[in-house]
PDB file of N, CA, C, O and CB in Angstrom:
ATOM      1  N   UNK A   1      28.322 -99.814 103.031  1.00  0.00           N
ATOM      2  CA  UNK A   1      26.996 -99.386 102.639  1.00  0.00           C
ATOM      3  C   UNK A   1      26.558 -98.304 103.627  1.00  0.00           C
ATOM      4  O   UNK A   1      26.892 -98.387 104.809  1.00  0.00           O
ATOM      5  CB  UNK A   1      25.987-100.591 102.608  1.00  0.00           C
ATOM      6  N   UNK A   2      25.905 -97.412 103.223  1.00  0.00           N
ATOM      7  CA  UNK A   2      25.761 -95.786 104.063  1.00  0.00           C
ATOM      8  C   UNK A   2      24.296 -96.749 104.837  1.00  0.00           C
ATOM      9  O   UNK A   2      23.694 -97.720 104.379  1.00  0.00           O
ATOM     10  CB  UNK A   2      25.267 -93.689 102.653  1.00  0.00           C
ATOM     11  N   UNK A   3      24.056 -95.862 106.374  1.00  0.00           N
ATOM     12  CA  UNK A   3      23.450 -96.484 107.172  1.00  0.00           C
ATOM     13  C   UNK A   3      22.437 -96.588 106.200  1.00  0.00           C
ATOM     14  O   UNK A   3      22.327 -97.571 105.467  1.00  0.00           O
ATOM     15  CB  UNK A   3      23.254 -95.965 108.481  1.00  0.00           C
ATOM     16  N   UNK A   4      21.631 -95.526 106.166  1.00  0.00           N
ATOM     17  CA  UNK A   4      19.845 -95.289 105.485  1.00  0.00           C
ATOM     18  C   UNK A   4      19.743 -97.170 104.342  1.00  0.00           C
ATOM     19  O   UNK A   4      19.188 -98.256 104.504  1.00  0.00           O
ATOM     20  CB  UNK A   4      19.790 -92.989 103.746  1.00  0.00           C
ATOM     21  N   UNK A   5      20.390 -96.717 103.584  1.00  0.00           N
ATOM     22  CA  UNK A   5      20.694 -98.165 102.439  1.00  0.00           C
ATOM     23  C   UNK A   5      20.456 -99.310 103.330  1.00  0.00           C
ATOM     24  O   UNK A   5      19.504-100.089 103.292  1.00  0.00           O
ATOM     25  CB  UNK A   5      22.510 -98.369 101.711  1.00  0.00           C
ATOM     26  N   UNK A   6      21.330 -99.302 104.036  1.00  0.00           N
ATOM     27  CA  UNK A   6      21.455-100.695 104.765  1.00  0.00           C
ATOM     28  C   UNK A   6      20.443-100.492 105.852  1.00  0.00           C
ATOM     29  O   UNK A   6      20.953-101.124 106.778  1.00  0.00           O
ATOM     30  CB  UNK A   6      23.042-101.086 105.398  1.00  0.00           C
ATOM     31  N   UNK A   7      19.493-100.071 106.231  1.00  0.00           N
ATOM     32  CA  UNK A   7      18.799-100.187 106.876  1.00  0.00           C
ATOM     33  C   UNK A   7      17.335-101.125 105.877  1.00  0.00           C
ATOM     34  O   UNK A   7      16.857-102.247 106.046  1.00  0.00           O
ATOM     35  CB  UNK A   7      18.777 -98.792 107.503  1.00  0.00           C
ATOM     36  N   UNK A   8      17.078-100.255 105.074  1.00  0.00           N
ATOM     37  CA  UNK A   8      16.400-100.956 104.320  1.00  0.00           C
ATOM     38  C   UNK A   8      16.717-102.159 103.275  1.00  0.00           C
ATOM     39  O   UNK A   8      15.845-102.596 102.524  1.00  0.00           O
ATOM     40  CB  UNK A   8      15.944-100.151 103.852  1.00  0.00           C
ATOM     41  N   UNK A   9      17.608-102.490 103.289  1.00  0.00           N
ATOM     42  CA  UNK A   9      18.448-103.963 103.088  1.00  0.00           C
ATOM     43  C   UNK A   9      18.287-104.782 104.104  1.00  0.00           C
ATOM     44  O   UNK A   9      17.588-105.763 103.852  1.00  0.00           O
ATOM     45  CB  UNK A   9      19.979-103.879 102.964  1.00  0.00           C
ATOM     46  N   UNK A  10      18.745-104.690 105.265  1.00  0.00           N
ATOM     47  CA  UNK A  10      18.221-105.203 106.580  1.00  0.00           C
ATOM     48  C   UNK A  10      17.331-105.338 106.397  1.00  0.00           C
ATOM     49  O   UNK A  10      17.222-106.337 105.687  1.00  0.00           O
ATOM     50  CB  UNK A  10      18.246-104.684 107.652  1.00  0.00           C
ATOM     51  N   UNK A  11      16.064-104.734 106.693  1.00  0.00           N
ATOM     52  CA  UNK A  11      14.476-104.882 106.675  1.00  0.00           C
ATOM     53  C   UNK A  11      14.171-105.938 105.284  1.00  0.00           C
ATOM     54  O   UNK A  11      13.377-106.879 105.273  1.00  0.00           O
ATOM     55  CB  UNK A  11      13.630-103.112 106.466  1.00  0.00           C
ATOM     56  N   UNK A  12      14.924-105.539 104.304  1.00  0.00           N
ATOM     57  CA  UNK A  12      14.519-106.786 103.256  1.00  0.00           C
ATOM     58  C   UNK A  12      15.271-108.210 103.541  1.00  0.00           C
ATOM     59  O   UNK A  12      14.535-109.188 103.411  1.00  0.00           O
ATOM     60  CB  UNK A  12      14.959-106.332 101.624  1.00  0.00           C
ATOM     61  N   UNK A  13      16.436-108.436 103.858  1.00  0.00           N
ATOM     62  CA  UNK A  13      16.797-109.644 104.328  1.00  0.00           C
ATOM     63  C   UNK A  13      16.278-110.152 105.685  1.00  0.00           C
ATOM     64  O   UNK A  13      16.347-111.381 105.676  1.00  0.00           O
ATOM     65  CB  UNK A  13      18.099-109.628 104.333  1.00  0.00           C
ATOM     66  N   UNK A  14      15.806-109.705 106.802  1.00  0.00           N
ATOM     67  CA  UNK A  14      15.287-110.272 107.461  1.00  0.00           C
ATOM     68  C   UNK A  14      14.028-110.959 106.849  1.00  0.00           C
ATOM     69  O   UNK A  14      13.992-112.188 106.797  1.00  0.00           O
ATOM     70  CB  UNK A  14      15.207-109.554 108.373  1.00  0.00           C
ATOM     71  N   UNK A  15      12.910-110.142 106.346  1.00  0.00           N
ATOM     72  CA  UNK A  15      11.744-111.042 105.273  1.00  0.00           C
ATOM     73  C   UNK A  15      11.690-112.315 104.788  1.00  0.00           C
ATOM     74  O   UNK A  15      10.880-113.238 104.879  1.00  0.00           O
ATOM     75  CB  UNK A  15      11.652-110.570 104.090  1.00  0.00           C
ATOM     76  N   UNK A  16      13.312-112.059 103.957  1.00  0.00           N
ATOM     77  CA  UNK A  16      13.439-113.426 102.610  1.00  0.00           C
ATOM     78  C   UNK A  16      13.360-114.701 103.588  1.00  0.00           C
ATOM     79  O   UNK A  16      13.236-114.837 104.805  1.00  0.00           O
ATOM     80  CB  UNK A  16      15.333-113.503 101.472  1.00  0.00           C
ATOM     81  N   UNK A  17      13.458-115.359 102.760  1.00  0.00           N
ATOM     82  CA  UNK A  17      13.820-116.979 103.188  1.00  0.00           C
ATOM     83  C   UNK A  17      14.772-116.811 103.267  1.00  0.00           C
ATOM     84  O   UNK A  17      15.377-115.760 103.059  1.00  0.00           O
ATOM     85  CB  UNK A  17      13.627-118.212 102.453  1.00  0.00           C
ATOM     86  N   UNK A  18      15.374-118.357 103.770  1.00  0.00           N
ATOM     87  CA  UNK A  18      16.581-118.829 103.499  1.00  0.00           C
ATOM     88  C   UNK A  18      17.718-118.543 102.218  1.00  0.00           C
ATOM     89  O   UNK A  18      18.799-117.957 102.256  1.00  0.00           O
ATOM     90  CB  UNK A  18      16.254-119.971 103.524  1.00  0.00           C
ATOM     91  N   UNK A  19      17.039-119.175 101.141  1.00  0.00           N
ATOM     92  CA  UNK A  19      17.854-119.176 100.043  1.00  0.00           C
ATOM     93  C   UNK A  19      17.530-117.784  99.840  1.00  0.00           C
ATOM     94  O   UNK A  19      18.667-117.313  99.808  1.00  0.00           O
ATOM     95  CB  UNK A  19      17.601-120.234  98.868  1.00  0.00           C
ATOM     96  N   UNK A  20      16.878-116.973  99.708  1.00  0.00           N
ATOM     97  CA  UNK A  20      17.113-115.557  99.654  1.00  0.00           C
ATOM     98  C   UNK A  20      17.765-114.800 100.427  1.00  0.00           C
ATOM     99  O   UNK A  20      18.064-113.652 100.096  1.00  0.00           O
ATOM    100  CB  UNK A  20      16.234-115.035  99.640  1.00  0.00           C
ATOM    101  N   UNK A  21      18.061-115.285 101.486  1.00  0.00           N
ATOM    102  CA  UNK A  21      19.199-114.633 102.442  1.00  0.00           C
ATOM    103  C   UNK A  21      20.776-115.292 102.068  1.00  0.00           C
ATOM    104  O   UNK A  21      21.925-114.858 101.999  1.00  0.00           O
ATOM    105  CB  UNK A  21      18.768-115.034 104.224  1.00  0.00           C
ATOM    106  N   UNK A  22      20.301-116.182 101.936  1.00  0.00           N
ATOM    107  CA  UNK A  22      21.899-116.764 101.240  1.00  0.00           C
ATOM    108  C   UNK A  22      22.393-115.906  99.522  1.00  0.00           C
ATOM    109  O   UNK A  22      23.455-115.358  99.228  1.00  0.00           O
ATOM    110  CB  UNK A  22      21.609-118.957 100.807  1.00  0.00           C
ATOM    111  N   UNK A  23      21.521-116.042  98.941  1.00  0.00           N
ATOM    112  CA  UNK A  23      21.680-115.513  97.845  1.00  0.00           C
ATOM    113  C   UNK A  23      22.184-113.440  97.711  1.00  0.00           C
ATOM    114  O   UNK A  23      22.865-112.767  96.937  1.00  0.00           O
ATOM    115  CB  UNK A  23      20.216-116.023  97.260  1.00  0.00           C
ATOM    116  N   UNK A  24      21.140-113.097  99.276  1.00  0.00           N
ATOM    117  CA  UNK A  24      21.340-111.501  99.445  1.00  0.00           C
ATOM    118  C   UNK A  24      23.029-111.567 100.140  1.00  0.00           C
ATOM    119  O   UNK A  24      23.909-110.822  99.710  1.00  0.00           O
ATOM    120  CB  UNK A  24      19.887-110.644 100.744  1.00  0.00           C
ATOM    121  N   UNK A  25      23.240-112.436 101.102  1.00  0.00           N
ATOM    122  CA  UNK A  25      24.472-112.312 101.457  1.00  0.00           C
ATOM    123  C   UNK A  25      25.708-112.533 101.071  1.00  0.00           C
ATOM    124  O   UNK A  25      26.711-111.939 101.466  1.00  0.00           O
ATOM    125  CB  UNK A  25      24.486-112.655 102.116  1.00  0.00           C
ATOM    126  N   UNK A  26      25.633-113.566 100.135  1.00  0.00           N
ATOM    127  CA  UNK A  26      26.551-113.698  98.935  1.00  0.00           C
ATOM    128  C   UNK A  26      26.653-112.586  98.158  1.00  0.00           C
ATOM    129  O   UNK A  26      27.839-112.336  97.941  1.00  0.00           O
ATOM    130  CB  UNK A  26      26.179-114.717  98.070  1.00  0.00           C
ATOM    131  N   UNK A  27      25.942-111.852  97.673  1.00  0.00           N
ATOM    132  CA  UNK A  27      25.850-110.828  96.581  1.00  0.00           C
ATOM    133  C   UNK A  27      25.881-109.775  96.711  1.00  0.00           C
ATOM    134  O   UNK A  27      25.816-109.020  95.740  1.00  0.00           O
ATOM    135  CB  UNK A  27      25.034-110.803  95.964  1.00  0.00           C
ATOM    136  N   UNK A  28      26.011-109.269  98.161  1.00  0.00           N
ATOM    137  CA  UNK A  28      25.842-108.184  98.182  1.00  0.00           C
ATOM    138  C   UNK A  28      27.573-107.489  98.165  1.00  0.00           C
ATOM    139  O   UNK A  28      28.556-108.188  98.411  1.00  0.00           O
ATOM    140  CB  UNK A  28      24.830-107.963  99.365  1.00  0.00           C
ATOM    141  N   UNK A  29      27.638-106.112  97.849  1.00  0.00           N
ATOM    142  CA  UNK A  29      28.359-105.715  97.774  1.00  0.00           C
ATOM    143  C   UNK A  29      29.380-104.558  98.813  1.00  0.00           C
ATOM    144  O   UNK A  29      29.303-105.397  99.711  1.00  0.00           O
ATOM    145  CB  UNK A  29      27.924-105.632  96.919  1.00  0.00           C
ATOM    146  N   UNK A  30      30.169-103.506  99.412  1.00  0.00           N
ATOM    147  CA  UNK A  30      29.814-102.671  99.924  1.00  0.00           C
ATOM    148  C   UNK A  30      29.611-102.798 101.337  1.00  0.00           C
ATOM    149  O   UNK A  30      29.712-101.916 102.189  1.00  0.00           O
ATOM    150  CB  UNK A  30      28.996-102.360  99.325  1.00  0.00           C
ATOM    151  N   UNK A  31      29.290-104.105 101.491  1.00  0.00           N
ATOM    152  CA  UNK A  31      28.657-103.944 103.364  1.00  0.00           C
ATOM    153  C   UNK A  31      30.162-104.028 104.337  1.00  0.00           C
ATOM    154  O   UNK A  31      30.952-104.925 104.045  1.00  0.00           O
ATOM    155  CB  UNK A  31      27.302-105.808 104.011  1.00  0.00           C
ATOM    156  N   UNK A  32      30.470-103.181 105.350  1.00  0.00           N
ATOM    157  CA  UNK A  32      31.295-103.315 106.350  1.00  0.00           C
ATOM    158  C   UNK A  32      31.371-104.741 106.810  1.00  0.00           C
ATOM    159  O   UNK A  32      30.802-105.601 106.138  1.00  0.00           O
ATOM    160  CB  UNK A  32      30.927-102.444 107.350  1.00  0.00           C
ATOM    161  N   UNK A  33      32.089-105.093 108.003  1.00  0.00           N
ATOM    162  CA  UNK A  33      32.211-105.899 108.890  1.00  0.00           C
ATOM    163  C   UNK A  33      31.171-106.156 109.837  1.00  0.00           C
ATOM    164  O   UNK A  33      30.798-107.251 110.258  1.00  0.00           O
ATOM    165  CB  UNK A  33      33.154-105.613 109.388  1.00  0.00           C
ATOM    166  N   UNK A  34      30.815-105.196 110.075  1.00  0.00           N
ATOM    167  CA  UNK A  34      29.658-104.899 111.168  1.00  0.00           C
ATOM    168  C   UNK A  34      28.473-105.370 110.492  1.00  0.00           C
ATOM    169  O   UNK A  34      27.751-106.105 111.165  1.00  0.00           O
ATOM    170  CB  UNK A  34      29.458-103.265 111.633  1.00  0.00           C
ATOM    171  N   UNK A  35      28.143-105.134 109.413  1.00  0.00           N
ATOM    172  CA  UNK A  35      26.824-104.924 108.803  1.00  0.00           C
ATOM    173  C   UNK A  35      26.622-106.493 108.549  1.00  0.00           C
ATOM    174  O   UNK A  35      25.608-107.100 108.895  1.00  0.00           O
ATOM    175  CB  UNK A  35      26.772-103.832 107.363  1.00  0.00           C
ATOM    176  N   UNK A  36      28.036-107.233 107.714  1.00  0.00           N
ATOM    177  CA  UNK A  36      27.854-108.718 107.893  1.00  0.00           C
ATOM    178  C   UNK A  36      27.905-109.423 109.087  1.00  0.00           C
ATOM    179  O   UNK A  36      28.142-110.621 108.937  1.00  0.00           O
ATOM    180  CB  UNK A  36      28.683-109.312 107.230  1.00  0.00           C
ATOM    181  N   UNK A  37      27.762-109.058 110.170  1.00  0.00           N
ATOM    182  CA  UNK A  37      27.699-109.315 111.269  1.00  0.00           C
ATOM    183  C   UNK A  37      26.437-109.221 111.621  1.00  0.00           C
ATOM    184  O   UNK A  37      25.607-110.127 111.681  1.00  0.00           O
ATOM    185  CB  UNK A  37      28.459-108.717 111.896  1.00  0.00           C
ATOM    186  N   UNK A  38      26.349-108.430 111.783  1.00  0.00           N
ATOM    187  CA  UNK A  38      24.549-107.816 111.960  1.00  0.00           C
ATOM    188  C   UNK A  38      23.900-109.055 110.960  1.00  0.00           C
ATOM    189  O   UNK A  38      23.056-109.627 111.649  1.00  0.00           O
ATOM    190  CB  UNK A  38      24.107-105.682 111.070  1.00  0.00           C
ATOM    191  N   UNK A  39      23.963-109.625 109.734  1.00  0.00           N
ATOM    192  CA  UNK A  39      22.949-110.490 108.692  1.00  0.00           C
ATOM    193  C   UNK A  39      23.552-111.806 109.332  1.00  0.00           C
ATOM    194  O   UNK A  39      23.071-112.819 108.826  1.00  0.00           O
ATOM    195  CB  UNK A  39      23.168-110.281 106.672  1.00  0.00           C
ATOM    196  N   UNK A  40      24.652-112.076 110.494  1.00  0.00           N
ATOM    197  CA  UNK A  40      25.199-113.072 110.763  1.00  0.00           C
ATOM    198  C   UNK A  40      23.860-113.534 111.907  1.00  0.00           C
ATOM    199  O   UNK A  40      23.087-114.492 111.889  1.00  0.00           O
ATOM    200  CB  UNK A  40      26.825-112.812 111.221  1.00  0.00           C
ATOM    201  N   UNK A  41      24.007-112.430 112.815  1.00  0.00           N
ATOM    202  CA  UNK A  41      23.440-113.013 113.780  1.00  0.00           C
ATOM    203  C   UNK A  41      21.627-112.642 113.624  1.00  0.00           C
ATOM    204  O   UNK A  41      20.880-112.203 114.498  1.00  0.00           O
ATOM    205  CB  UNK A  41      24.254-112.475 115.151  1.00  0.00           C
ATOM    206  N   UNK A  42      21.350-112.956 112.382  1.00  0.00           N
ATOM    207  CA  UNK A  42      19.742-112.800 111.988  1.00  0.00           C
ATOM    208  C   UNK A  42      19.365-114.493 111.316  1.00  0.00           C
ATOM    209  O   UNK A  42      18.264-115.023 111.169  1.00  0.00           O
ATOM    210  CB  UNK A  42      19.484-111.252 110.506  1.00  0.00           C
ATOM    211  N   UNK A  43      20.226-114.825 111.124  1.00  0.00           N
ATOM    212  CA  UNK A  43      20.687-115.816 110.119  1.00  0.00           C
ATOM    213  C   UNK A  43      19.987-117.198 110.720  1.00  0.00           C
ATOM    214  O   UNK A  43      20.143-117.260 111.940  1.00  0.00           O
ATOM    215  CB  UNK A  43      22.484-115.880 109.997  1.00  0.00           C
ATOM    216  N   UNK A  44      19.221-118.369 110.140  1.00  0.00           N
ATOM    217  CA  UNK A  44      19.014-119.144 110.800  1.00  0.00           C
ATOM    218  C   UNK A  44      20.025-119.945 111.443  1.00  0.00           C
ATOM    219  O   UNK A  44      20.903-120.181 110.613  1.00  0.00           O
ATOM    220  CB  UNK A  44      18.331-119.619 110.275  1.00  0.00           C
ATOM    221  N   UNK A  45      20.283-120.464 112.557  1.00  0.00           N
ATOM    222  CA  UNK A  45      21.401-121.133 113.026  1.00  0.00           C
ATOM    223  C   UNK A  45      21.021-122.450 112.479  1.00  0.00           C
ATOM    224  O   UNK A  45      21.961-123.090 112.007  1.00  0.00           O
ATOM    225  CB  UNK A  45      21.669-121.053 114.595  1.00  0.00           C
ATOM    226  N   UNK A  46      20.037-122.914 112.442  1.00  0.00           N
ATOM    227  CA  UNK A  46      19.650-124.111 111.866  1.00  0.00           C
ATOM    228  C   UNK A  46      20.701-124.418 110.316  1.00  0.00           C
ATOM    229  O   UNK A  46      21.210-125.489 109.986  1.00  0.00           O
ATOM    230  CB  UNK A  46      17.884-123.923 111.574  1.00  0.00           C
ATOM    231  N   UNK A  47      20.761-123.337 109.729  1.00  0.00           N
ATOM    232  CA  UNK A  47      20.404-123.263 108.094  1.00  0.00           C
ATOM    233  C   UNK A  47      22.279-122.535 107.891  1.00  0.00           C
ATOM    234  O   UNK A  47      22.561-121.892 106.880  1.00  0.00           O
ATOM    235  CB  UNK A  47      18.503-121.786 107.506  1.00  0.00           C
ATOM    236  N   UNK A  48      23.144-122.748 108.807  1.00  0.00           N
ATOM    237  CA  UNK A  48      24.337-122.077 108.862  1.00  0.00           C
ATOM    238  C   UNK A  48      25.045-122.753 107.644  1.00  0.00           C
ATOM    239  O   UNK A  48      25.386-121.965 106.762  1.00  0.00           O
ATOM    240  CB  UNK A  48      25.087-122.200 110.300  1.00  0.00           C
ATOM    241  N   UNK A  49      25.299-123.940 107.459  1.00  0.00           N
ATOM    242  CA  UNK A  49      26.288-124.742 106.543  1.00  0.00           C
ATOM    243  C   UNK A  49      25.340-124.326 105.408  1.00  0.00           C
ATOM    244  O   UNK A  49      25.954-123.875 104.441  1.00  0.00           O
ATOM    245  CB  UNK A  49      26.611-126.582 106.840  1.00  0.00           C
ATOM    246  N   UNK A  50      24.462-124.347 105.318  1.00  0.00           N
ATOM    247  CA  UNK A  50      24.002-123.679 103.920  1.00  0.00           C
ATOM    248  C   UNK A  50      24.877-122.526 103.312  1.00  0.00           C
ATOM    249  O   UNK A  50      25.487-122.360 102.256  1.00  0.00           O
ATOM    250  CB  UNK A  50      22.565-123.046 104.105  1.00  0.00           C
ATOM    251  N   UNK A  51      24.680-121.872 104.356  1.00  0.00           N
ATOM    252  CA  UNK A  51      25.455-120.230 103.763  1.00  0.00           C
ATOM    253  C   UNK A  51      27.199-120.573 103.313  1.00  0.00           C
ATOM    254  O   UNK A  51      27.859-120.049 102.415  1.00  0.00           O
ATOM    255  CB  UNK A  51      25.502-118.713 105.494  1.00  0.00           C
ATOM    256  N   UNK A  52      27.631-121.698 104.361  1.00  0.00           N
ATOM    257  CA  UNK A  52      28.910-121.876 104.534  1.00  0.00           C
ATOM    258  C   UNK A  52      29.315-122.582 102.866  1.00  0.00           C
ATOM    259  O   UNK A  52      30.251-122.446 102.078  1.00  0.00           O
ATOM    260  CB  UNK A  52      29.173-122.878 106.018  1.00  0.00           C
ATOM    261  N   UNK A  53      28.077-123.348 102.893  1.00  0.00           N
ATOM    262  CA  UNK A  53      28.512-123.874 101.220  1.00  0.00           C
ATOM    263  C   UNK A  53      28.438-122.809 100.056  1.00  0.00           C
ATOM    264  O   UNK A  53      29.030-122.791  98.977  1.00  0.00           O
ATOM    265  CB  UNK A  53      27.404-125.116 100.652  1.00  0.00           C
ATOM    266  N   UNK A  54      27.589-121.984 100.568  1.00  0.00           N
ATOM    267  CA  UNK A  54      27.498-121.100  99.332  1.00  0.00           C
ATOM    268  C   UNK A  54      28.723-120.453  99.224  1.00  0.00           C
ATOM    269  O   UNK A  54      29.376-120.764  98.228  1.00  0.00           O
ATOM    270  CB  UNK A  54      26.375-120.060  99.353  1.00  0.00           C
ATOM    271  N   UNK A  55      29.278-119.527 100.082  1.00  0.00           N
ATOM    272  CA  UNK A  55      29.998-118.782  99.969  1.00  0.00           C
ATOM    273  C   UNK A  55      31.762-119.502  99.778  1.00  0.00           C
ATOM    274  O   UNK A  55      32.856-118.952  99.895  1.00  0.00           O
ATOM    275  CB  UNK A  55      29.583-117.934 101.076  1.00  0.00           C
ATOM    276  N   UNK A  56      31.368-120.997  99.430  1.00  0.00           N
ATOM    277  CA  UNK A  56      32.645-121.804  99.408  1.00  0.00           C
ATOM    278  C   UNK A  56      32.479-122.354  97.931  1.00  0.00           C
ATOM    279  O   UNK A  56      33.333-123.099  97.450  1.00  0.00           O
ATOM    280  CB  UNK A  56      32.772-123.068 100.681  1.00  0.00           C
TER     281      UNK A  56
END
């Protein structure tokens, strides 16, 4: 995903909830390594096996 895009993707996934961050990170398309990294460490640590189920 070209920076500008993902900047304002960022700014919208930090916002969502939970299940909206699970749902943006599952779905999204396009993003580097880095960039899922970057939504990794925004991520509630509380709320981790959530994501882990989703994406399983």
């Amino acid at each position: 995903m070209q920076f500008n895009e993902f900047r304002e993707f960022f700014a919208t996934f930090q916002e969502a909830n939970t299940e909206d961050k699970i749902e943006l990170y599952c779905s999204t398309v396009n993003l580097t390594e880095e960039q899922y990294m970057q939504l990794l460490r925004t991520f509630p640590p509380s709320d981790i096996r959530k994501l882990e189920k989703a994406l399983y």
